[in-house]
C-alpha positions in Angstrom: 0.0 0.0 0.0 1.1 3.6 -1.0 0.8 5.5 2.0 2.6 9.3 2.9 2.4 11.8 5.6 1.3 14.5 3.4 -2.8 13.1 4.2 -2.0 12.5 8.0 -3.8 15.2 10.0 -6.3 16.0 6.9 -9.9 15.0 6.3 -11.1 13.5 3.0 -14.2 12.4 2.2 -14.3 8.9 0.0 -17.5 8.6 -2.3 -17.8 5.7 -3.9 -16.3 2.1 -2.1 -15.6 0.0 -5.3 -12.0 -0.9 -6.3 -10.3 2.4 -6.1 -12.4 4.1 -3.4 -11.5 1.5 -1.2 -7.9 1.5 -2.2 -7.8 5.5 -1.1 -9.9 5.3 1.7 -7.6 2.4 3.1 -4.1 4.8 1.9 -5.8 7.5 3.9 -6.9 5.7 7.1 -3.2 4.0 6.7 -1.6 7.9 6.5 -3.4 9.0 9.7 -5.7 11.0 7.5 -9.8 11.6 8.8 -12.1 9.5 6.2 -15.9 10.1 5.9 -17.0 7.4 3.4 -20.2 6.6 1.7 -21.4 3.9 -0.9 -24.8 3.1 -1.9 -24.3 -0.6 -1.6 -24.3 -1.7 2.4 -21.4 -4.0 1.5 -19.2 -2.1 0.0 -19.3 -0.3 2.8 -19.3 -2.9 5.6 -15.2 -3.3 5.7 -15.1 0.4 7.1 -17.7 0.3 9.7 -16.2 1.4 12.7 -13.0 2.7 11.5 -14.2 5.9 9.9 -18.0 7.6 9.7 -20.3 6.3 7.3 -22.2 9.2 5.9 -22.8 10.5 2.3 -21.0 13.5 1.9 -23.9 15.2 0.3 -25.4 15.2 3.6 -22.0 17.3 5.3 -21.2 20.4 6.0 -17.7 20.3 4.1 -15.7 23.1 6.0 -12.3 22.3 6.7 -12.0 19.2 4.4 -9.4 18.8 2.1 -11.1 17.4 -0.8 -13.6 14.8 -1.8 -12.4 11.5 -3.4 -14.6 10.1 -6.1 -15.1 6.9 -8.5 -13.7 7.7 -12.0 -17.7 6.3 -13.0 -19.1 9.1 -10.8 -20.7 11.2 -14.3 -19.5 15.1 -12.9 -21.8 16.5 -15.9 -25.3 15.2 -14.1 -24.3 14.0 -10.5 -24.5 16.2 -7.7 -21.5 15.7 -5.7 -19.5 18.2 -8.0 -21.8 21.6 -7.1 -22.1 20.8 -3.7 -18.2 20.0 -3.6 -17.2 23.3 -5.0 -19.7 25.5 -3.2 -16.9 24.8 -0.3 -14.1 26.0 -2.9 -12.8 21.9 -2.6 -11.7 19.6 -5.4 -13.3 16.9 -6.5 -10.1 14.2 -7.5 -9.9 10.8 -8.1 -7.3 8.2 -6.6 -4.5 8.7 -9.4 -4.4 12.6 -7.8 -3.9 11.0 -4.3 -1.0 9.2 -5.7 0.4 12.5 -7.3 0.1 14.0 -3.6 2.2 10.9 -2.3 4.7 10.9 -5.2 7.4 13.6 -2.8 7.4 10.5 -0.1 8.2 7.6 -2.3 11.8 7.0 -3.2 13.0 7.8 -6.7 10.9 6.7 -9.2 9.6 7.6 -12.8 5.7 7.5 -13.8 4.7 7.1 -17.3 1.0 8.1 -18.2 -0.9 6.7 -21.1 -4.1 7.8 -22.5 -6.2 7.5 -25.6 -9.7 6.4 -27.0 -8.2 2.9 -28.4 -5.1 1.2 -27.3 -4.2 2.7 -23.7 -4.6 -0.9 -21.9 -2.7 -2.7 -24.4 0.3 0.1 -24.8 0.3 0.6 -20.9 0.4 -3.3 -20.3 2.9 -3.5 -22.9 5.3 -0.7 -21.4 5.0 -2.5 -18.0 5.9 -6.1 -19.8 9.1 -4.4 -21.6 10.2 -2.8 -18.6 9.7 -6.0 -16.6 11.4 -8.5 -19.2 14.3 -5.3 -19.1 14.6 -5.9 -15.2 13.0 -2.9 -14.4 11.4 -2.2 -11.5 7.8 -1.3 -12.5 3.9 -1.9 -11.1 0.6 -0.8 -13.6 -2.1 0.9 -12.2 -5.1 3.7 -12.8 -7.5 2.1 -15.6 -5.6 -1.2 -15.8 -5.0 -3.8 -13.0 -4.8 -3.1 -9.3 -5.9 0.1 -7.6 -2.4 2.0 -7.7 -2.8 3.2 -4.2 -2.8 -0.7 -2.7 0.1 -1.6 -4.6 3.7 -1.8 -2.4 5.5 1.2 -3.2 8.7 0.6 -6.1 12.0 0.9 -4.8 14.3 3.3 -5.8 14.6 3.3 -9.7 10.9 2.1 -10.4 8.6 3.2 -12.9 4.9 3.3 -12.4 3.1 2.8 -15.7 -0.5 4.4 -15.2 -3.5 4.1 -17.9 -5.4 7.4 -17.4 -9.2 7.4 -18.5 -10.5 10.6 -19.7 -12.8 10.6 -16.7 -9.3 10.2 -14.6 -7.8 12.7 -15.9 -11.1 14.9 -14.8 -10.1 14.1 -11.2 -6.6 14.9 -11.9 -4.6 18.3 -10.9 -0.9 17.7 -10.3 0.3 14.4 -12.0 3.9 15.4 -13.5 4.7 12.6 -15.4 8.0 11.9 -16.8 6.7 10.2 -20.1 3.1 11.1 -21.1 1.7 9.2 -24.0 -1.1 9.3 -26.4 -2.4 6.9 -28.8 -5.6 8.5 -31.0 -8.6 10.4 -30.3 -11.8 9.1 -31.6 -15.4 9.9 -30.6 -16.4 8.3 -27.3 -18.0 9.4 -23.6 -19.6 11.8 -25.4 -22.7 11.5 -22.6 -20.0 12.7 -20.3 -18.8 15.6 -22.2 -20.3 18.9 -24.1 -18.8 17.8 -27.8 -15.8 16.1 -29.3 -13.6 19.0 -28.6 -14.4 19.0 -24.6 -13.4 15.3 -24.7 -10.3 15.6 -26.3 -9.4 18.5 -24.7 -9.8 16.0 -21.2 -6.9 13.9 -22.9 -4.7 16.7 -23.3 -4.7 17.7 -19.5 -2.3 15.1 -19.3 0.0 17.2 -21.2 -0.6 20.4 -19.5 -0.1 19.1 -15.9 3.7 18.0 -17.1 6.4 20.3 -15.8 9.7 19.1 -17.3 8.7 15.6 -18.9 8.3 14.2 -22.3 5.2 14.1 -24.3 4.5 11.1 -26.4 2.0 11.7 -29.5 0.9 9.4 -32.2 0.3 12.1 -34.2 -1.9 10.4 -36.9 -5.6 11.5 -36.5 -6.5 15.3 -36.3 -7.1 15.9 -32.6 -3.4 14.3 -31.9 -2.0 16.2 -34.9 -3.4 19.3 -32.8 -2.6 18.7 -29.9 1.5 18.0 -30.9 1.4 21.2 -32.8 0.3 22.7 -29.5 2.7 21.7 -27.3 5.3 22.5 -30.2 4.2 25.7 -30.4 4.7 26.0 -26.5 8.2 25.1 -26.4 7.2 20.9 -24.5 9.5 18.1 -24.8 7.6 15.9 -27.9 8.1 12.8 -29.3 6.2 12.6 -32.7 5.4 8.5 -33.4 3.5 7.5 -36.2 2.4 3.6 -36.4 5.6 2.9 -39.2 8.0 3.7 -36.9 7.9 0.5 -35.6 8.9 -1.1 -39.3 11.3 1.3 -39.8 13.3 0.5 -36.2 13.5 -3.3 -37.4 10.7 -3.8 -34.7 7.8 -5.0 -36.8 9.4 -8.3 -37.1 9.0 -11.0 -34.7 6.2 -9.0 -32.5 4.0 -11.3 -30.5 0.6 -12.7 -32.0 -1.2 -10.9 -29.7 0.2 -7.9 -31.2 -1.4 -8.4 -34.3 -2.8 -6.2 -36.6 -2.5 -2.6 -37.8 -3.8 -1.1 -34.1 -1.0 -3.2 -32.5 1.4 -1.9 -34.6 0.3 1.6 -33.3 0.4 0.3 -30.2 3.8 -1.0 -29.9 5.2 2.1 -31.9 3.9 4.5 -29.2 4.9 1.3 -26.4 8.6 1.6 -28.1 8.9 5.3 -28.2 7.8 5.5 -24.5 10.7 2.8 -23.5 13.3 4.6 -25.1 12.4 7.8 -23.7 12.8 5.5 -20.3 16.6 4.6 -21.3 15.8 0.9 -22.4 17.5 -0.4 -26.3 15.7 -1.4 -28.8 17.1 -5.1 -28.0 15.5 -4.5 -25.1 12.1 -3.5 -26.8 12.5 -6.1 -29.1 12.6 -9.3 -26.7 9.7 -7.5 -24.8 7.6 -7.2 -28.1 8.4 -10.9 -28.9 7.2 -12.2 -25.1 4.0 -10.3 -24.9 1.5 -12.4 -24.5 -1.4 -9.8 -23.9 -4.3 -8.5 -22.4 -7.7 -10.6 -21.5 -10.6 -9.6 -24.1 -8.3 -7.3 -26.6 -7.4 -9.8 -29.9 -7.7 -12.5 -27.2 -6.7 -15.3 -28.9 -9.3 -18.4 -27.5 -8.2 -21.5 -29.4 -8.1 -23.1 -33.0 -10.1 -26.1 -33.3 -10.5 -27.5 -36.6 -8.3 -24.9 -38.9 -10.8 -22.0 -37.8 -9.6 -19.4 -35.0 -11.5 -18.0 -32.2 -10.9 -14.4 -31.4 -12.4 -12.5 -28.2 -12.2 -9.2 -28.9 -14.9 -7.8 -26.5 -12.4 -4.9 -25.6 -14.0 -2.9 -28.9 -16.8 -0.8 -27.7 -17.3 1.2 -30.3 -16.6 0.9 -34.1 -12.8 2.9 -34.3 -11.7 0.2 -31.9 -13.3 -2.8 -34.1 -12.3 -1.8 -37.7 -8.6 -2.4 -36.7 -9.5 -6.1 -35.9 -11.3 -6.6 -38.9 -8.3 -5.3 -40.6 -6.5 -7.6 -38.9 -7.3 -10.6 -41.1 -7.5 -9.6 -45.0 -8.4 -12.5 -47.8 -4.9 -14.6 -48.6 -5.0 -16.0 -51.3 -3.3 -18.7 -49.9 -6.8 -19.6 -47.9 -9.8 -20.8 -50.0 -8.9 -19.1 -53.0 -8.6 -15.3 -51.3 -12.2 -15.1 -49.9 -13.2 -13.2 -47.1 -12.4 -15.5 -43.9 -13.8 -13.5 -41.2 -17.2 -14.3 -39.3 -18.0 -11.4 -37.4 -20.1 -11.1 -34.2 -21.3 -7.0 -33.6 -23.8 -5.5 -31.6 -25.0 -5.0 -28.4 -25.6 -1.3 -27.0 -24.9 1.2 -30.0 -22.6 4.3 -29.0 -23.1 5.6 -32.4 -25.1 5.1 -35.9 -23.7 3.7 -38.3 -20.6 1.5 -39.3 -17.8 4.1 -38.5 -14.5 2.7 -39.3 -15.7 -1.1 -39.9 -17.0 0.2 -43.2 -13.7 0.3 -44.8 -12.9 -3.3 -44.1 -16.0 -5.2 -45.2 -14.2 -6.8 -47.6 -12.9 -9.0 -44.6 -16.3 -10.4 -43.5 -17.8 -13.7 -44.7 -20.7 -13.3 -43.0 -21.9 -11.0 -40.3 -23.7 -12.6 -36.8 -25.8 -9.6 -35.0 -26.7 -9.5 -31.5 -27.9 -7.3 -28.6 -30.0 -3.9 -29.2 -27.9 -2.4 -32.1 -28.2 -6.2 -34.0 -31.6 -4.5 -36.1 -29.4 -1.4 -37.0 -26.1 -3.5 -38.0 -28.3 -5.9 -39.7 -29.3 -3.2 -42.1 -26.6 -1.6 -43.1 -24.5 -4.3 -43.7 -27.0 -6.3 -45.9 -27.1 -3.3 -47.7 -23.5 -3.3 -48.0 -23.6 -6.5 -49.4 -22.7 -9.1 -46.3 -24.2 -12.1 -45.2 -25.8 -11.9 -42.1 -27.4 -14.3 -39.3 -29.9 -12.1 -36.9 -28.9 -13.8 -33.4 -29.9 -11.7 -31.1 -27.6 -13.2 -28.2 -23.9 -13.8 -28.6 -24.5 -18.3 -28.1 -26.2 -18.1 -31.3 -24.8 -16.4 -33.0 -21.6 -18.5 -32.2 -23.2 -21.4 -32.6 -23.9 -20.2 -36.2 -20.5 -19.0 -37.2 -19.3 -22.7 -35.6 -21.1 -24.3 -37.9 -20.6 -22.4 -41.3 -16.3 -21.7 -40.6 -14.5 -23.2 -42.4 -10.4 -24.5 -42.2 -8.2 -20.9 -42.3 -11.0 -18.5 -41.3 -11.9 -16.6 -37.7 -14.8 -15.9 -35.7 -14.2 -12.8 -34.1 -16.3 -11.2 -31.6 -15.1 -7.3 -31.5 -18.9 -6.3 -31.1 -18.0 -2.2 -31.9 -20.9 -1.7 -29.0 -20.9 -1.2 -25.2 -22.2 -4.4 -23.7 -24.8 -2.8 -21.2 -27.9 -4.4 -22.6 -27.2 -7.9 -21.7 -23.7 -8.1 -19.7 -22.3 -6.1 -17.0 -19.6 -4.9 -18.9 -17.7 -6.4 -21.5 -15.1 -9.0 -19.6 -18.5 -10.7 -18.3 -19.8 -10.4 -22.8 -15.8 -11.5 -23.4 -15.8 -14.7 -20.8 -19.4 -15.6 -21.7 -17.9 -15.9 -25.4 -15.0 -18.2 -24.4 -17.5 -20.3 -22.6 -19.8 -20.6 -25.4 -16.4 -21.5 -27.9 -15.1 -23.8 -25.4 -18.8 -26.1 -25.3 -18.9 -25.7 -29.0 -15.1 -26.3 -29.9 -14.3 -29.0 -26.6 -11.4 -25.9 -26.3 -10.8 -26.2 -22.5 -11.2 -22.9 -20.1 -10.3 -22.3 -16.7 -13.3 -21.8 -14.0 -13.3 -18.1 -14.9 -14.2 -19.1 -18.9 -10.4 -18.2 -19.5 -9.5 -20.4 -22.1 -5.7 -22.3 -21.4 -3.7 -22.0 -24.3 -0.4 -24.7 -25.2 
């Protein structure tokens, strides 16, 4: 656990007792801090009953507190907690700004920060695997595994690799990081923000909290192109990385299969740059790139059972994170005379109209397998466009159905281009439900958690 004097004495208030509320609430109590917390659900906040007062700070008088502490889910455009937070001149911050606060107490480290629409959990699980494999010391934290603040503090030399939400960054004030990183901007969370621009100018707080480090921009779409021309204009540190780099370094070669595709390749270009910046070689980089074995639900590899590949992509909520996987697997000529090999399961709650991105790679799809609330909407459009396509409805048909019509050399993918609200929790219960619907139709075998176990 992260803890530091600079909370002891203080009182916080802790809304929200999921993974990283209770991580702070537990750095604070553990720094002699005074913690008001509040959840809605009684057993969330049953672990803290007696060691601090239960009560929902919308209910206190504020005076005297030194902030409030909220879940990076807590929506600041609608929920109340932000005016009645600021009426007391307080800030509203998230865990990853507790962590800033603590940085002066830890010994020497480095922290790299990586945001993005698309690619942040792979690049920032990547980073932490390099560094790793390098002997590096280094932990991962924010949007990606454990809470950062209940993770044992790095010894001297360390480097924490954060993903940083949008919503993160919201709650964010004083992170200096020595590397911070962008992959792309495309539309997303645009419930939680005015427009486009107010989201991507979230993502570019990053930037503007960084005293002396580096920037790190794939500069390849127009909000990234903006933003680097920005911090150009202003004199910042920037590395400029554009998805060939990672050809052109002799990199490309040898990369992991999980790193597949042209959004890996981005990936690992903005992965690479970020290492070097950190001192490593591109040896180094290199071995790292060639161990990866990556992340649950993103390209997930399941298991090949009969010539036909199973990939669990449920990671793509929205259609700029599922046209890369479709461009992942192009006709070869090589596999039933160059047809298209992909069966493609999409839907479930829309973000947006439309195809997006995944329009430009139809040529990829055998057949199309809808499901879930947008399945209607993709149905259309992509029999108009000239695809097969099974209605399903829910995800065990429709892999039932692409079971049965694959054929040796092709892929069922699921990269669904939807959020997975209308009939999962979220999408690692939509991306372990697929595994255990492959694993009954295939005999592929999966852990207790639907995880399938790979030679």
């Amino acid at each position: 656990m992260i803890v530091s004097p600079a909370f002891a004495g203080q009182r916080f208030a802790v809304l929200g007792l999921a993974r990283s509320g209770a991580a702070a609430a537990e750095a604070l109590l553990a720094s002699g801090a005074e913690v008001i917390a509040w959840d809605r659900q009684p057993h969330a906040r049953e672990p803290f009953a007696g060691r601090c007062r239960l009560i929902d700070p919308l209910e206190l008088d504020l005076t005297g507190f030194a902030g409030v502490v909220v879940s990076p889910g807590v929506p600041l455009n609608s929920h109340p907690i932000g005016p009645h937070v600021w009426q007391y001149g307080l800030p509203v911050i998230g865990d990853i700004e507790l962590f800033a606060m603590a940085r002066a107490h830890l010994p020497p480290h480095r922290v790299v920060g990586i945001t993005g629409t698309n690619g942040k959990s792979t690049t920032t699980a990547l980073v932490h695997h390099i560094l790793a494999a390098a002997g590096v010391p280094t932990v991962m934290g924010g949007n990606i595994g454990d809470p950062i603040l209940g993770q044992a503090p790095l010894p001297e030399g360390g480097v924490y690799v954060l993903e940083l939400s949008s919503f993160q960054i919201d709650l964010t004030f004083t992170l200096d990081c020595d590397v911070a990183a962008l992959t792309n901007i495309t539309p997303d969370h645009l419930d939680r923000y005015a427009d486009f621009a107010a989201y991507a100018a979230a993502k570019e707080r990053l930037f503007q909290m960084q005293e002396y480090g580096t920037a790190v921009i794939c500069a390849e779409d127009e909000p990234t192109i903006a933003i680097a021309e920005g911090l150009e204009t202003a004199g910042k540190p920037l590395v400029r990385v554009k998805t060939a780099d990672l050809a052109a370094a002799g990199l490309a070669e040898g990369r992991s299969p999980s790193l597949a595709g042209p959004h890996n390749a981005q990936n690992a270009a903005v992965a690479a740059a970020i290492c070097r910046q950190l001192g490593l070689s591109d040896a180094q980089i290199a071995a790292g790139l060639a161990t990866y074995r990556g992340l649950p639900h993103r390209m997930e590899r399941v298991c090949e059972a009969a010539g036909v590949v199973y990939i669990n992509d449920s990671k793509a909520t929205n259609a700029a994170s599922a046209a890369p996987a479709l461009a992942a697997f192009p006709p070869d000529p090589a596999i039933n005379g160059g047809a298209a090999r992909i069966h493609w399961i999409v839907g479930g709650l829309p973000k947006q109209d439309g195809l997006g991105a995944c329009a430009d790679h139809l040529a990829n799809v055998a057949a199309a397998y809808t499901v879930g609330e947008a399945g209607p909407m993709f149905a259309e459009l992509l029999e108009a466009a000239g695809v097969p396509v099974e209605r399903c409805e829910l995800i065990s048909e429709a892999v039932r159905r692409a079971h049965d019509a694959a054929r040796e050399g092709e892929v069922v993918l699921l990269s669904p281009a939807c959020a997975s609200y209308d009939q999962f929790r979220d999408y690692e219960k939509r991306g372990t439900h697929f595994r255990q619907m492959v694993g009954a139709m295939t005999g592929c075998e999966v852990d207790s958690a639907g995880r399938s176990i790979l030679p």
